[in-house]
LOZA-411512 format. One record per residue (C-alpha): residue in three letters; x, y negated, z. Coordinates in Angstrom, 2 decimals. Example, Ala and Ser with C-alpha at 12.3 -4.5 7.8 and 13.67 -1.06 7.14 Angstrom:
2
SEMAR   kefi         x         y         z
SEMAR    ALA     12.30      4.50      7.80
SEMAR    SER     13.67      1.06      7.14
end
This chain:
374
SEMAR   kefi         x         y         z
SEMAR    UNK     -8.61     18.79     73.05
SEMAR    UNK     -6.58     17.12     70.15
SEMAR    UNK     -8.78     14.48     67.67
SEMAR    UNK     -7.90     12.81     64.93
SEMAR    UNK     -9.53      9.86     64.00
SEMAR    UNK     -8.94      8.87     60.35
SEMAR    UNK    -11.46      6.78     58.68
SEMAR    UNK    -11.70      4.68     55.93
SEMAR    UNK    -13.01      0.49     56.52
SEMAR    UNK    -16.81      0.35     56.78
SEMAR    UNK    -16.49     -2.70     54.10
SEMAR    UNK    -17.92     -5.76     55.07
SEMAR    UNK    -18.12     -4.54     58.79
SEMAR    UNK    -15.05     -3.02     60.41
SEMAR    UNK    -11.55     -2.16     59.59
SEMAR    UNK    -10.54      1.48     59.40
SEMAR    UNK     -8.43      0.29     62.72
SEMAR    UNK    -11.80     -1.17     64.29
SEMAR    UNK    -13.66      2.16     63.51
SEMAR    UNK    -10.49      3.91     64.79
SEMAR    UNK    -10.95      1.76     68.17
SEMAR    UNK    -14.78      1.82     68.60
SEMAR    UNK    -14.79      5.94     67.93
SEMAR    UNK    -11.84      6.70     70.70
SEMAR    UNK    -13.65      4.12     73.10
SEMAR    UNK    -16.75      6.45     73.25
SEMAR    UNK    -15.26      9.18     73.22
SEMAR    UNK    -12.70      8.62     75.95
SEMAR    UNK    -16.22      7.64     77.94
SEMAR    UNK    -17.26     11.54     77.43
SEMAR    UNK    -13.89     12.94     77.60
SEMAR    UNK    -11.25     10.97     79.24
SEMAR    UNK     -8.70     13.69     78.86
SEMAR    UNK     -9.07     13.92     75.19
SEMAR    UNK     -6.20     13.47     72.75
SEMAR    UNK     -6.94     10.98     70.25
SEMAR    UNK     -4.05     10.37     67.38
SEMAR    UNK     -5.85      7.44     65.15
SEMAR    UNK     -5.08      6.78     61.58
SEMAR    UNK     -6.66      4.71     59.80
SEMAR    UNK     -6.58      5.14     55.95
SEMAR    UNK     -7.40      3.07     52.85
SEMAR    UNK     -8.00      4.24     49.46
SEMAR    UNK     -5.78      2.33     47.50
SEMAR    UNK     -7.89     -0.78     47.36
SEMAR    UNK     -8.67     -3.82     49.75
SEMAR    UNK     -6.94     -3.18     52.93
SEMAR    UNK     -4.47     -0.33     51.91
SEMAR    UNK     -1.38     -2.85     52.49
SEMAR    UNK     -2.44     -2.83     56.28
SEMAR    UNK     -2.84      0.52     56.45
SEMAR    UNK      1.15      1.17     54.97
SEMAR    UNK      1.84     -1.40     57.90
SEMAR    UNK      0.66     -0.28     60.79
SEMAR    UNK      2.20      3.95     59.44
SEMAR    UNK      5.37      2.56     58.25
SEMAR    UNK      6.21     -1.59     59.52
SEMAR    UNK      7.25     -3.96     57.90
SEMAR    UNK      6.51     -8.26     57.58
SEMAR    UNK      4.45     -9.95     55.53
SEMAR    UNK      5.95    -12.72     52.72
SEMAR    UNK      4.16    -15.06     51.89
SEMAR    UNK      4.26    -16.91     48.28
SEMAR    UNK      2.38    -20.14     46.57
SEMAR    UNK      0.84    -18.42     43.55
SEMAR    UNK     -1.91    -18.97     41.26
SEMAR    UNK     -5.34    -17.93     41.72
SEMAR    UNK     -7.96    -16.05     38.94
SEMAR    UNK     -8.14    -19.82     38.08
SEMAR    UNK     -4.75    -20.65     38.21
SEMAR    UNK     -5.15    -23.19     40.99
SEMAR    UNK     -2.11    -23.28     43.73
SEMAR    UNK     -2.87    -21.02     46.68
SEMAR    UNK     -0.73    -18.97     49.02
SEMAR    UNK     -0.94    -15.12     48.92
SEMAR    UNK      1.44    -12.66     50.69
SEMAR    UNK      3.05     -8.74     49.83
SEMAR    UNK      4.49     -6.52     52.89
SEMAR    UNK      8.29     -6.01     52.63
SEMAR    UNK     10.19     -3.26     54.02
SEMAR    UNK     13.82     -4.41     54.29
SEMAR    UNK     15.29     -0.90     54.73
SEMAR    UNK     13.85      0.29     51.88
SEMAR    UNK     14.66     -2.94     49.88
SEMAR    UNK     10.28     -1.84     49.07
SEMAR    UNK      7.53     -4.26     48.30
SEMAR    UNK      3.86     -3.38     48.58
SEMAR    UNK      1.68     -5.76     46.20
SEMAR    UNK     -2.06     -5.92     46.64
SEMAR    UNK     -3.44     -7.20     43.90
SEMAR    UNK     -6.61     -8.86     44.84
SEMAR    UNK     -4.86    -10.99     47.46
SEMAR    UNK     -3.89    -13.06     44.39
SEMAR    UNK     -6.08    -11.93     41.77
SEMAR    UNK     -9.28    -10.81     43.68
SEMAR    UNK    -13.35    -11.44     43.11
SEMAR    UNK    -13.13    -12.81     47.45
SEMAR    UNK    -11.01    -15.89     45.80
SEMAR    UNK    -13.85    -16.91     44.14
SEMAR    UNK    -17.22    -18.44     44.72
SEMAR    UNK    -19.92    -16.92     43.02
SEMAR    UNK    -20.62    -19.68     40.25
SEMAR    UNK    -16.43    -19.35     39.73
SEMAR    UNK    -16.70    -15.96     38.36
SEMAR    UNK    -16.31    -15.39     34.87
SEMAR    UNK    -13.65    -12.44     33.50
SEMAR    UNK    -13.60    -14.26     30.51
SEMAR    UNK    -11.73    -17.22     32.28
SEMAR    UNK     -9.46    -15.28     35.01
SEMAR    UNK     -6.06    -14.11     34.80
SEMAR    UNK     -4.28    -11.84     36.69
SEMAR    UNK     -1.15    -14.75     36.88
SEMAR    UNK     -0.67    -14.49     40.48
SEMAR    UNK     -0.26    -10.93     40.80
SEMAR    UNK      2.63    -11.23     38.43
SEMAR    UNK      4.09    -13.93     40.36
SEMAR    UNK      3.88    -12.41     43.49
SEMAR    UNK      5.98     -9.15     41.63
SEMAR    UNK      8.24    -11.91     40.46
SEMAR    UNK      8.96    -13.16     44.32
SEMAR    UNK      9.81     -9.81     45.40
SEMAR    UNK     12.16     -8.90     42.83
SEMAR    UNK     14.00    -12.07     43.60
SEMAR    UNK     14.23    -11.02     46.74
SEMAR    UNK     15.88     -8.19     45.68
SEMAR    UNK     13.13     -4.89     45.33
SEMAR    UNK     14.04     -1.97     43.91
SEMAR    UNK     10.84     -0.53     44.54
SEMAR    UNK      7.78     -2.16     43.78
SEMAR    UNK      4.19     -0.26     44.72
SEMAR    UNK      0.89     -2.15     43.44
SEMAR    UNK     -2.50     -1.54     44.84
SEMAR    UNK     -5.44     -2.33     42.46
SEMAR    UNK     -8.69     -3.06     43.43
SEMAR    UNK    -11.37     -6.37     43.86
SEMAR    UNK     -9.99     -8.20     41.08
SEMAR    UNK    -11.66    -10.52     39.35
SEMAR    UNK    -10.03    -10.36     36.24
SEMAR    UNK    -10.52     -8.13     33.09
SEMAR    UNK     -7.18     -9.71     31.28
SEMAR    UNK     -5.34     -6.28     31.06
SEMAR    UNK     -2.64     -7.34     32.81
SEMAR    UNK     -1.06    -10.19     30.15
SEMAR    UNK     -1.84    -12.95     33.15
SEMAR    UNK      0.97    -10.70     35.40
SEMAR    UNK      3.18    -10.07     32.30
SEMAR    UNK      3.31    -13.97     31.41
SEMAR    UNK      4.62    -14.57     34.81
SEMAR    UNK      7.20    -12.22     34.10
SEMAR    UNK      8.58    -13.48     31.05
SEMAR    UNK      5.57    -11.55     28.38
SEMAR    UNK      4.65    -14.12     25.91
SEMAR    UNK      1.30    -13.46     23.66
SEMAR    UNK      0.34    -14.66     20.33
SEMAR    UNK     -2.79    -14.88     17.69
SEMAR    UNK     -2.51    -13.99     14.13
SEMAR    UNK     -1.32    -17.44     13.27
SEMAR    UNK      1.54    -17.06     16.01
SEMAR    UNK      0.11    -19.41     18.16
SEMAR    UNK      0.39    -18.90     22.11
SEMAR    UNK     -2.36    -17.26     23.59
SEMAR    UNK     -3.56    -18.44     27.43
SEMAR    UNK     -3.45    -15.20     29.16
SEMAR    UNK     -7.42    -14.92     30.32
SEMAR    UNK     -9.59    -12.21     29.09
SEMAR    UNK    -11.65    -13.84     26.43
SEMAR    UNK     -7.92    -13.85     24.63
SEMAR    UNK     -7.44    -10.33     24.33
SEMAR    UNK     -9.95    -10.10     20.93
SEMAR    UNK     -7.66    -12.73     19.23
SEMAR    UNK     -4.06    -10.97     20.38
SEMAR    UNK     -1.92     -9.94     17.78
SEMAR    UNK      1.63    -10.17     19.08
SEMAR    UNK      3.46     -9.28     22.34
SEMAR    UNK      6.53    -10.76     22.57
SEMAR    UNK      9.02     -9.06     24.91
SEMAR    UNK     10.13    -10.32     28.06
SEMAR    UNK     14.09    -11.94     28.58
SEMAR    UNK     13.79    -10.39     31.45
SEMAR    UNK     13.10     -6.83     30.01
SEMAR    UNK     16.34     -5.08     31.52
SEMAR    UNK     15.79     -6.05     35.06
SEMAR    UNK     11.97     -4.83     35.10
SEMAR    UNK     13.34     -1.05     34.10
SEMAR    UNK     16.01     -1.56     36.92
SEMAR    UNK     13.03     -1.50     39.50
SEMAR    UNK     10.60      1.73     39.78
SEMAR    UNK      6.98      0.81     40.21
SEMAR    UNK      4.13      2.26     40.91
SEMAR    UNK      0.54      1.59     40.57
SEMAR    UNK     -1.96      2.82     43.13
SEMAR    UNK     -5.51      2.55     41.86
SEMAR    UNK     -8.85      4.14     43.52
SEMAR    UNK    -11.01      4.60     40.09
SEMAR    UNK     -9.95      6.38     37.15
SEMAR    UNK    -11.52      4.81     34.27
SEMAR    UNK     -9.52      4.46     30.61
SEMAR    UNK     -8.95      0.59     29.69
SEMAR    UNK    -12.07      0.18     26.99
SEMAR    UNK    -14.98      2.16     25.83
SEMAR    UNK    -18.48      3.36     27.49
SEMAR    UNK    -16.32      3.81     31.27
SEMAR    UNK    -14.16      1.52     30.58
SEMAR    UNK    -13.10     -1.98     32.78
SEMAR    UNK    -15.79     -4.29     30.97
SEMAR    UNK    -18.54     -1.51     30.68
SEMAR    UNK    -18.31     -0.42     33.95
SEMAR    UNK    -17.11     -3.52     36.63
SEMAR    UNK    -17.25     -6.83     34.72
SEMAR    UNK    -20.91     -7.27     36.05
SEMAR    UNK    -20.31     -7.33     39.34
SEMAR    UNK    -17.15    -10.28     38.69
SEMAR    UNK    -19.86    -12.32     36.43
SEMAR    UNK    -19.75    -11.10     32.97
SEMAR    UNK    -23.11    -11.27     31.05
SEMAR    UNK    -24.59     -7.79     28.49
SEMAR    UNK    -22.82    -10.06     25.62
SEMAR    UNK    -19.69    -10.79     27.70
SEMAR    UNK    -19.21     -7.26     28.42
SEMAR    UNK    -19.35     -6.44     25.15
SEMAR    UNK    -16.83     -9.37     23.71
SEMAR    UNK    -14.31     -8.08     26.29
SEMAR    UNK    -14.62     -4.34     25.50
SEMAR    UNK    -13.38     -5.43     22.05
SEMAR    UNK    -10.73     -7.05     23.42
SEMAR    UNK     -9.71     -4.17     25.71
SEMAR    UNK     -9.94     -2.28     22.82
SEMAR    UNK     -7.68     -5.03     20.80
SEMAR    UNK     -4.85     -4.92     23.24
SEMAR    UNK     -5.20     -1.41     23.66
SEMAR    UNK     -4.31     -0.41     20.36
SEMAR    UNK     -1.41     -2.33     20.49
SEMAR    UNK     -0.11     -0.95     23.87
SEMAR    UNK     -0.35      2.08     22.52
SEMAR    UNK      1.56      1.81     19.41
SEMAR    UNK      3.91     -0.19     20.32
SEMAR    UNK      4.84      2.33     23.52
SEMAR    UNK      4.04      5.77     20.72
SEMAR    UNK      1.85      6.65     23.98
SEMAR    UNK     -2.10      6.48     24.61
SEMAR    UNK     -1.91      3.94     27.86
SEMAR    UNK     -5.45      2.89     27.25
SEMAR    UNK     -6.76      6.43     27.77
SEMAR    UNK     -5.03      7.28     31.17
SEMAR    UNK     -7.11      7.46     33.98
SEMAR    UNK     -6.81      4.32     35.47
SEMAR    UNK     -5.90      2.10     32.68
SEMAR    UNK     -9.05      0.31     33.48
SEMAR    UNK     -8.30     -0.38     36.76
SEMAR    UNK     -8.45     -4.03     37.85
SEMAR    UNK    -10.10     -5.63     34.90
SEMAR    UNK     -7.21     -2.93     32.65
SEMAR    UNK     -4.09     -3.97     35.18
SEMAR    UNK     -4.04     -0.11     35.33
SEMAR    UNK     -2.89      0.01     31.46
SEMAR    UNK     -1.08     -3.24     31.63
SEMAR    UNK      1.40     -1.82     35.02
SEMAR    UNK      1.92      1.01     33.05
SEMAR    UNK      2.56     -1.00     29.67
SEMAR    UNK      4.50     -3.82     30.60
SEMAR    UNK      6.41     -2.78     34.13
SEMAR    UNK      6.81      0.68     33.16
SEMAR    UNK      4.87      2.04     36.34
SEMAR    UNK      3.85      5.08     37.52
SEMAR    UNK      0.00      5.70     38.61
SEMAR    UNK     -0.87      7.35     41.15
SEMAR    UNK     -4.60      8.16     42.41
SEMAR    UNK     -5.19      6.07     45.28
SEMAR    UNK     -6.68      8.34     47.72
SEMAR    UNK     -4.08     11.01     47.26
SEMAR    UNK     -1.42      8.57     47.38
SEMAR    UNK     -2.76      7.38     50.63
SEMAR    UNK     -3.03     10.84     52.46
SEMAR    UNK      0.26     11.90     51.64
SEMAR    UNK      2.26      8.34     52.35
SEMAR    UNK      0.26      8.87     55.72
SEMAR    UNK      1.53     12.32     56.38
SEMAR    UNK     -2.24     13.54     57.04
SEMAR    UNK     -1.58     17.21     56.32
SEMAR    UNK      1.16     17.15     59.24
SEMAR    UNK     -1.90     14.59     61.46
SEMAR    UNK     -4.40     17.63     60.39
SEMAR    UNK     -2.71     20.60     61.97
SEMAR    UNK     -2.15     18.93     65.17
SEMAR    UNK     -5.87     18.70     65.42
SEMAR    UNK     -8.87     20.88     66.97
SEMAR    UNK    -11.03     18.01     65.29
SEMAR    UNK    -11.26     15.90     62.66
SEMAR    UNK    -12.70     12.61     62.27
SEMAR    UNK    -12.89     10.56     58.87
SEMAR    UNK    -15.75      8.39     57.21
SEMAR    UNK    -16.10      5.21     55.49
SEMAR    UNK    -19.17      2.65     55.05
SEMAR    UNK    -21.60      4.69     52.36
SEMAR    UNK    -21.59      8.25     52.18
SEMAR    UNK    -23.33      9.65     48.97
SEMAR    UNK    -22.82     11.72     46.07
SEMAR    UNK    -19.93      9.71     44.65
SEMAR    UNK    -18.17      9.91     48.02
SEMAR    UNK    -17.49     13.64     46.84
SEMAR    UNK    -15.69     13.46     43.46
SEMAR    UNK    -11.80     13.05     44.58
SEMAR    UNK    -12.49     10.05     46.67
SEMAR    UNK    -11.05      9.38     50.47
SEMAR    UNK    -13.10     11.30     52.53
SEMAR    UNK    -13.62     14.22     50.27
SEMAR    UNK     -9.95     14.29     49.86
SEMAR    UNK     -9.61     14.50     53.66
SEMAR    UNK    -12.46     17.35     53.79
SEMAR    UNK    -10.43     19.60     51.28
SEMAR    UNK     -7.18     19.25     53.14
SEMAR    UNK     -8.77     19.93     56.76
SEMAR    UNK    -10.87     22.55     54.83
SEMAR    UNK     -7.62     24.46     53.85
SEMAR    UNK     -6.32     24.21     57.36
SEMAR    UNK     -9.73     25.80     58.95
SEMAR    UNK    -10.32     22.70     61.08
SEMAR    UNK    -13.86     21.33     61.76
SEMAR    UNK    -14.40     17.51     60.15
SEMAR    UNK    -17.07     15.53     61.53
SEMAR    UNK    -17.92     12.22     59.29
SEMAR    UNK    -19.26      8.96     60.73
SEMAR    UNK    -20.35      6.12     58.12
SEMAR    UNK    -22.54      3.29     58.03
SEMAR    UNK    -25.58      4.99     55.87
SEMAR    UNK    -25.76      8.80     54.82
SEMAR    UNK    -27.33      8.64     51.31
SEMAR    UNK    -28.04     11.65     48.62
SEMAR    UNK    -27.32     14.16     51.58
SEMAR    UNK    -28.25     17.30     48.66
SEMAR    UNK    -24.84     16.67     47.31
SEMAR    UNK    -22.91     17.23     50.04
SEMAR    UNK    -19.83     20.30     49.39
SEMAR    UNK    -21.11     23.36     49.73
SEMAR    UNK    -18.49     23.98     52.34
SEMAR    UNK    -19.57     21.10     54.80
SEMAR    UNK    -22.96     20.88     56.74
SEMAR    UNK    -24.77     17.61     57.14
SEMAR    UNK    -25.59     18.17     60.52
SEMAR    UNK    -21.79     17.09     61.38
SEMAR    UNK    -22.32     13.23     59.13
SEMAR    UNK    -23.83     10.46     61.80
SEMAR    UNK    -24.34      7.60     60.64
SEMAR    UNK    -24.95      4.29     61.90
SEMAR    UNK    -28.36      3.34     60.03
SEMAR    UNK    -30.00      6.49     61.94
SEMAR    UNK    -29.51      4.11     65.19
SEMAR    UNK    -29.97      0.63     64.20
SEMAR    UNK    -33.16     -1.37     63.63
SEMAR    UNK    -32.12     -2.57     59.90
SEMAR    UNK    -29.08     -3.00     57.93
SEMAR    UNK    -28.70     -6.16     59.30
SEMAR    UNK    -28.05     -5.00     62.56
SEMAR    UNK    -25.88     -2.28     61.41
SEMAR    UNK    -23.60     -4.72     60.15
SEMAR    UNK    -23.45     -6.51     62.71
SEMAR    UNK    -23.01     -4.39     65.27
SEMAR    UNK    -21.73     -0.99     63.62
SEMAR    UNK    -18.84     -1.69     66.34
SEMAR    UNK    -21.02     -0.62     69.41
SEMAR    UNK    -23.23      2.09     67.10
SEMAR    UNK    -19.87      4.14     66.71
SEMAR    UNK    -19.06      4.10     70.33
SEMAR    UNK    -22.33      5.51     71.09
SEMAR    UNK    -21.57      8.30     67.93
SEMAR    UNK    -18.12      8.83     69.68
SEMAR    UNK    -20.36      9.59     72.53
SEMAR    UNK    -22.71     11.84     71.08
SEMAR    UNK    -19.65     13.39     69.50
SEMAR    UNK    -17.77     14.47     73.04
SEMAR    UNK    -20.51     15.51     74.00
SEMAR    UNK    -21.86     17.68     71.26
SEMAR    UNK    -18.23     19.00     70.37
SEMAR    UNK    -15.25     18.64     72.64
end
């Protein structure tokens, strides 16, 4: 019996490797003979960089940048040599997790780092650049990055702009970078796991500056200013950036990648499956394995694990799903029974303990797995 195991990270409990592990040790308990291929995935956010690793190699670089605050820190990107490649994660620079709870403000942060980390790999001589969005806690559309590349920014009265969020309202000038020809020299590409356009209703401030600190009256100043820079981007490239899906990725990084670098986006979790090789990982299989923390109805609308269910799906090969709670269980695919999603709440006393010990609840699923299936 061939398995594949190919989960996403249950966040703030286990790695997608650590689920890997803990699923193959209770199953090999069942069914020692069992042939267990493990990939774990990522979605294009938080963790995808280890994920490329661990598929593909390469070392990690690491670079004194500045953080949301632009205090000194070090932050690294994974280089591939042969491939002269960088991979960029943006929140390792730029990210909510570099900030203590009373530091969070999008009005304040700047997306700086990231650009300097892009900066360090092109000195080191990238021709490809990929950058993962995701956790940032910035909603500066990307003119923090493009200042560290050379992007100056101006008000009406032609006087510098600091490149933080609450700037965006009074931006009237871009000012191209000296270093203009060697950014088209490099291809990039942005790999984001929302697809939300930079301003408006969905976009960056409506929809995540809450959760990085942003009062109802904040939101609403940096909507206009989304909108401000926006309309710029998108005259000045004869192109509507700021209504692709994922402009408004990253605090509208998504728009400003696309803008500034001339970068290609790409949907995370597709971008994922197929840098992974999954389809190839899927017909090997008699089983399938995949899951992430929460399952509920958004886990259904092109994200990771619905992504995986479609592909299996098209191969006839039974998926199983493991996760850390099973919510809104009526909107599962019509395709996919919920009998085959265990989850980790359904065995532990409180969420607490799931948490904590979601490690020795998916052994005992890989358990009840072997011996329900294989």
């Amino acid at each position: 019996m061939h398995i594949l195991i190919c989960p996403d990270k249950f966040r703030g409990s286990l790695t997608a490797q650590e689920a890997c592990d803990a699923l193959e040790r209770g199953i090999k308990r069942r069914r020692p003979k069992s042939t267990i291929q493990k990939l774990p995935l990522a979605d294009g956010g938080e963790g995808t960089l280890e994920v490329i690793q661990q598929a593909h190699g390469g070392t990690w670089v690491s670079v004194k940048v500045q953080d949301p605050l632009f205090r000194a820190i070090a932050a690294d990107y994974l280089w591939l040599a042969d491939q002269k490649m960088a991979y960029i994660e943006m929140s390792r620079a730029s990210g909510l997790m570099l900030l203590d709870a009373k530091e969070r403000n999008p009005s304040l942060t700047s997306s700086i780092g990231t650009g300097e980390l892009i900066l360090a790999a092109m000195e080191k001589g990238a021709e490809k650049i990929v950058l993962t969005l995701g956790g940032s806690a910035t909603n500066d559309a990307g003119i923090g990055m493009a200042q560290a590349l050379g992007y100056r920014f101006l008000d009406a009265a032609g006087k510098e702009l600091q490149p933080i969020g609450k700037e965006l309202g009074n931006l009237a000038q871009i000012l191209p970078s000296p270093m203009a020809e060697k950014l088209k020299s490099i291809e990039f590409f942005v790999i984001t796991d929302v697809q939300n356009p930079l301003a408006g209703e969905s976009g960056a401030a409506h929809i995540f500056a809450k959760q990085k600190g942003a009062t109802a009256a904040l939101i609403k100043q940096l909507d206009k200013g989304l909108t401000n820079i926006g309309k710029l981007m998108d005259g000045l490239a004869g192109i509507a950036i700021s209504e692709q899906a994922g402009a408004g990725a990253a605090g509208g990084l998504g728009a400003g990648a696309v803008y500034f670098l001339g970068a290609k986006m790409s949907l995370g979790a597709e971008w994922v499956l197929d840098k992974l090789h999954i389809d190839r990982a899927i017909r090997k299989a008699d089983y399938v394995i995949t899951g992430e923390g929460k399952v509920d109805g958004q886990s259904w609308g092109g994200k990771l694990i619905s992504q995986v269910l479609q592909r299996a799906d098209k191969q006839f090969k039974q998926t199983l799903i493991v996760c850390g709670a099973f919510e809104e269980a009526e909107k599962i695919p019509v395709f996919f029974d919920a009998n085959d999603v265990f989850s980790v709440m359904s065995k532990a006393e409180n969420v607490k303990d799931a948490m904590e010990n979601a490690g020795s609840y998916l052994e005992k699923i890989g358990e009840e797995i072997a011996l329900k299936y294989l």
